[in-house]
Structure formats: structure tokens, C-alpha cells
C-alpha positions in Angstrom: 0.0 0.0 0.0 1.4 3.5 -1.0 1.5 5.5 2.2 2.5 9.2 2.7 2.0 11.1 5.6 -0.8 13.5 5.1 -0.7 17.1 5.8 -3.2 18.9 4.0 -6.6 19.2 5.6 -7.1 22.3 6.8 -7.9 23.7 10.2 -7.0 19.9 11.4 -4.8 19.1 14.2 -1.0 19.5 14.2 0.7 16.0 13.5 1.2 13.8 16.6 -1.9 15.0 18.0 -4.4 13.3 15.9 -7.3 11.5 17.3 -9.7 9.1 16.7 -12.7 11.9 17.0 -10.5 14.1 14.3 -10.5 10.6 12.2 -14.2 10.3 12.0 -14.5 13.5 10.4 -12.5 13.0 7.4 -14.0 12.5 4.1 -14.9 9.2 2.7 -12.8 9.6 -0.5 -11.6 6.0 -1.2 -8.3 7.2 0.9 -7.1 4.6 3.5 -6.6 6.9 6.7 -4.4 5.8 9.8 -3.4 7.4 12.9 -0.4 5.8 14.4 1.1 7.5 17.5 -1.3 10.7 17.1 0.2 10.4 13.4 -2.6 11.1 10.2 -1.5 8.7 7.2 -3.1 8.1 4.0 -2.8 5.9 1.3 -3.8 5.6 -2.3 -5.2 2.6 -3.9 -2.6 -0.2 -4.5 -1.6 -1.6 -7.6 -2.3 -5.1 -8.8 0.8 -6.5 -8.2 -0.2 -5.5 -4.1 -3.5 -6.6 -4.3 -2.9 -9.9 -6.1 -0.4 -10.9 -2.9 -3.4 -9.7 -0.5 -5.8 -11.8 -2.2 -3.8 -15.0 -2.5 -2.5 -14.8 0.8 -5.3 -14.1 2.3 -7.5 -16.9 0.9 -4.5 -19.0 1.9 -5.1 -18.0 5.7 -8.3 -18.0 5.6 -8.8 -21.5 4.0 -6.5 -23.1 6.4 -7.9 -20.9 9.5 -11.6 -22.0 8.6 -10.8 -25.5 8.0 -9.0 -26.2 11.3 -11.3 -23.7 13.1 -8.6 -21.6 14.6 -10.4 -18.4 14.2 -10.9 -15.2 12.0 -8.8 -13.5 8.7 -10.0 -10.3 7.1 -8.7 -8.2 4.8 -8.6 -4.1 4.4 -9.9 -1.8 5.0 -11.4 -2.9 8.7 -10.2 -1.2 11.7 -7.8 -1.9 14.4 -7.5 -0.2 18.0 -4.0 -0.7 19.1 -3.9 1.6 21.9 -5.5 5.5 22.2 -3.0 7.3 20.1 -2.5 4.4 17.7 -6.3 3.7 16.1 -7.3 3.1 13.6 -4.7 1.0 11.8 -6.0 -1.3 8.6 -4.0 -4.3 8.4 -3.4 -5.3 4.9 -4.3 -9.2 6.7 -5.2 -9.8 9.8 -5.9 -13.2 11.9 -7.6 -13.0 14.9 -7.9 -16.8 17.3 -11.4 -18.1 17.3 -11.3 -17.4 21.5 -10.5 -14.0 21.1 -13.1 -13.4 18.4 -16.3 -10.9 19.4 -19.3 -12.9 19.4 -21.0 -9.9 18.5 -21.0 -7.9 15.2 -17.9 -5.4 15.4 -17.0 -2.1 13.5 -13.5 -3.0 14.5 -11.3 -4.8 16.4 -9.6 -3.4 19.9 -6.2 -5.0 21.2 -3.4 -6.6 19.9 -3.8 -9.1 16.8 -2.4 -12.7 16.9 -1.2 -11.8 13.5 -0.6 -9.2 10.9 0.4 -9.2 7.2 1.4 -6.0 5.7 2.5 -6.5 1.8 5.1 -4.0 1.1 4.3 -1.3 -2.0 7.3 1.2 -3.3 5.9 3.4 -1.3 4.9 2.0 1.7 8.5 0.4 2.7 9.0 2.7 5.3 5.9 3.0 7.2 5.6 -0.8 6.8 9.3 -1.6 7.7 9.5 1.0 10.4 6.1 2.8 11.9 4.1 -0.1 11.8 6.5 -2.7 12.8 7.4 -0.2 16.0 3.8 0.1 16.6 2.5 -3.6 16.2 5.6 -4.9 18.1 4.5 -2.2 20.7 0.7 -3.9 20.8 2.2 -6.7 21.1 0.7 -8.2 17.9 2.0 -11.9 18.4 3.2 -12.3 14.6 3.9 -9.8 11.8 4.5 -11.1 8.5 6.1 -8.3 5.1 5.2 -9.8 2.0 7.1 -8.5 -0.7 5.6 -8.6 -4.1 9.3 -7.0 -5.7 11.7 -9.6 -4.1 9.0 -12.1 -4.0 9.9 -12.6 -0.4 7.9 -13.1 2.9 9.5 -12.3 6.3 7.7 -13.7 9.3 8.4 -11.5 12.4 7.5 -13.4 16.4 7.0 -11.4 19.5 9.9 -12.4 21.8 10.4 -10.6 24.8 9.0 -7.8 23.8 10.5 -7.9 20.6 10.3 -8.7 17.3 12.9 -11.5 16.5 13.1 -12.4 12.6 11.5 -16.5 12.6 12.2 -17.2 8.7 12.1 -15.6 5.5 11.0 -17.0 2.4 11.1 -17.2 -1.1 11.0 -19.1 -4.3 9.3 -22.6 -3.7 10.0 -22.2 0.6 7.1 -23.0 2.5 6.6 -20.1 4.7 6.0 -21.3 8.4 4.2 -19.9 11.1 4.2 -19.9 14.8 0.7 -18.7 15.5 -0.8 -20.2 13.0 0.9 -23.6 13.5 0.6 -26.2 10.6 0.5 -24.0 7.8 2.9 -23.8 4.7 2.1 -21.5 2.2 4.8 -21.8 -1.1 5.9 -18.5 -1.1 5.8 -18.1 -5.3 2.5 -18.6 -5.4 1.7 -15.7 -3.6 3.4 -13.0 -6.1 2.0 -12.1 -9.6 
């Protein structure tokens, strides 16, 4: 996903002090908006190449998720409270355990994930490489998984003391591995256009 950090709406708040209240008021323009750390982002539609590696890898998760009932995958846009300063957030993929699951009908989701995919766009490396991985590391998102549609490659990230610690990453015919979402193997080529 292409993100920039936007900066244009005027008589809005200074960046760093967004909030969630100032994020319902923005226009419903097709824009992806984020506040991460008090921090307005937007981003444009992806291109193909970003959506294809969404869509396969998230029918991969889901398929294997729904099949072994371990709980719920959804793709963007859908919301995600991280903390006060840091929501909404929209996951390109996200997997939530069955147990930790609303039983009711949610607009989004609050708390850390179990596990996010982000799926890396030219210009996106940053926030995705950086921001969010500081952010969903800080949640304490369990897993966190950059797909890579230019280097065809798939780094899975774990939560380890606080931290994330680099598990694997894949690419040609590797199955890629998972430590939340034990059991599967995904071949990494089949994700990238």
C-alpha cells in the first residue's frame, strides 16, 4: 500500500496530536486513513501487483484458519485499536484466534492481533518496515508477517520478549511457516503475480 503522511486538511490538528474523534470527520474519499502514535496517514489505492499478494495470501489464511477452526482473517480496509494514540490502523491481513473473536457484530477490532500481514508497495517500505513494525511490536501483535511482491519474499516476524525476533524468510518454492498459525505452509511463489 502506498502511504504518505498526510498534511493537508485544513484547520485539522498538528501531526502527533491526531485522534480518533478528528478521524471520523475525514471524508470518505476511497483514501485509506491511519493514525499511528497521534500520526494522520493516507494511502492511495494499491496496484495489482499488491492486491494480487493480498488476495492469495489471504485466501491461503483463511482457507487453512476456517478449515481447522482456529479463528478469523480479514482483509482491508477494517479497523484496528491498538492503543489511544494508535487507532485506527487497517492491516493489509489480519488473523484473529477463534477465542479471542467478538461474538457480536464489530465495526472494529480493539487490542493486539495474533497476527498481521502487511504487503510491502514502493511506497509503503517505510511505514511498513518502520512505523508499523514499531507500533504492532509495541501492541504486542503476536506475529507480523512483510510480504514483498518486488523480491517475491515473505518475512515472518515473532514477538519475543517484547520484541520482534526475525522466525524465517522465504522465497522461491519455501514454504513459509508460522508460529501462530501452527501447521500451515504456504509456497511463497505462489503468492506474487
Amino acid at each position: 500500500m502506498a502511504e504518505t503522511t498526510f498534511t493537508s486538511i485544513q484547520t485539522q490538528p498538528d501531526q502527533g496530536q491526531w485522534t480518533y474523534t478528528d478521524y471520523v470527520k475525514l471524508p470518505d474519499d476511497g483514501n485509506r486513513y491511519e493514525i499511528i502514535e497521534g500520526v494522520l496517514y493516507v494511502s492511495n489505492a494499491p496496484n495489482s501487483d499488491h492486491q494480487f499478494t493480498v488476495t492469495e495470501l489471504g485466501a491461503e489464511l483463511r482457507d487453512f484458519t476456517k478449515k481447522n477452526r482456529l479463528g478469523r482473517v480479514l482483509v482491508a480496509p477494517f479497523e484496528v485499536h491498538l492503543s489511544e494514540t494508535t487507532r485506527p490502523v487497517q492491516p493489509d491481513i489480519l488473523f484473529v484466534r477463534g477465542d479471542r473473536w467478538p461474538t457480536e457484530r464489530v465495526a472494529f477490532f480493539a487490542g493486539a492481533l495474533d497476527l498481521v500481514v502487511e504487503v510491502i508497495s514502493p511506497g509503503s517500505i517505510r511505514t511498513d518496515r518502520v512505523i508499523k513494525f514499531t507500533a504492532y511490536e509495541r501492541a504486542g501483535v503476536a506475529e507480523y508477517w512483510l510480504a514483498n511482491p518486488h523480491t517475491r519474499t515473505v518475512e515472518v516476524y515473532i514477538l519475543s520478549t517484547g520484541e520482534y525476533a526475525l522466525f524465517g524468510e522465504f522465497t522461491d518454492d519455501d514454504p513459509i511457516r508460522s508460529s501462530v498459525v501452527e501447521g500451515i505452509q504456504i509456497v511463497t511463489s505462489t503468492l506474487f503475480a
